[in-house]
N, C-alpha and C positions, 0 to 999 in steps of 0.2 A: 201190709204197707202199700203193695201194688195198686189193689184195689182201690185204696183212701185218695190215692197220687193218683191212681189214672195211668200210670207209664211203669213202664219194665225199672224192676231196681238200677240197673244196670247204667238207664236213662239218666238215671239222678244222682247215684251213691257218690260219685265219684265230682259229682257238677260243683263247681265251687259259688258258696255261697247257698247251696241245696242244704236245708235242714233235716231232710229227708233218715240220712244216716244217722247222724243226732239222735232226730227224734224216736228212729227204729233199738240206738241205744239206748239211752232215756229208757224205754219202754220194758223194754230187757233187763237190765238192774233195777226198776222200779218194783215192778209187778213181773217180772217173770223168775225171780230168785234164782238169779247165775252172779256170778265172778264175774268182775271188771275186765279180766282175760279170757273169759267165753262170750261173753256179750260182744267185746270189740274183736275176737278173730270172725263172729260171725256178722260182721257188719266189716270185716273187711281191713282193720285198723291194725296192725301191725305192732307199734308201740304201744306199751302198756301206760309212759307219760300222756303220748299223744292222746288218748281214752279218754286220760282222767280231765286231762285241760279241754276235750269235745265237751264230757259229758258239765265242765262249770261254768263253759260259755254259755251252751242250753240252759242250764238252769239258771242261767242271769236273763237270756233273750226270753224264757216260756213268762217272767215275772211282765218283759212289759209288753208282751208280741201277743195280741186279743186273737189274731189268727192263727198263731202257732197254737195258743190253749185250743184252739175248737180243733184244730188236725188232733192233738191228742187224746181230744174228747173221742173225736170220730173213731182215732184208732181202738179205744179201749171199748168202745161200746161193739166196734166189727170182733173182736173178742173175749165179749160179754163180762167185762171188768167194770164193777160200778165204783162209784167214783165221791 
């Protein structure tokens, strides 16, 4: 995800408004086959509601956000997920 961004996780996880952890969770229960509770302790999220309502906003913003879909492209292609 560094790579894709450009900046330290650190820079963005936390930025309000950064899709950044979103899309790193996204990523994580999509195609990396974890639990909603390993995905969001590793992206930092604490509550296990708070997860579920990140992870259905994203997937309402990736439907109309044409730049959010190519960050996911990018991401999945930097770890050889086709798509």
């Amino acid at each position: 995800m560094e790579t894709i961004r450009g900046e330290n996780w650190e820079a963005f996880a936390e930025r309000h408004g950064d899709s950044g952890r979103d899309l790193a969770l996204y990523v994580l229960r999509q195609y990396g086959g974890v639990t909603l509770k390993q995905a969001s302790t590793c992206v930092g999220i604490e509550n296990y509601s708070a997860a579920a309502q990140a992870l259905r906003r994203f997937r309402k913003r990736l439907q109309a956000d044409r730049t959010l879909r190519r960050q996911l492209k990018a991401v999945l292609n930097c770890i050889k997920i086709k798509t």
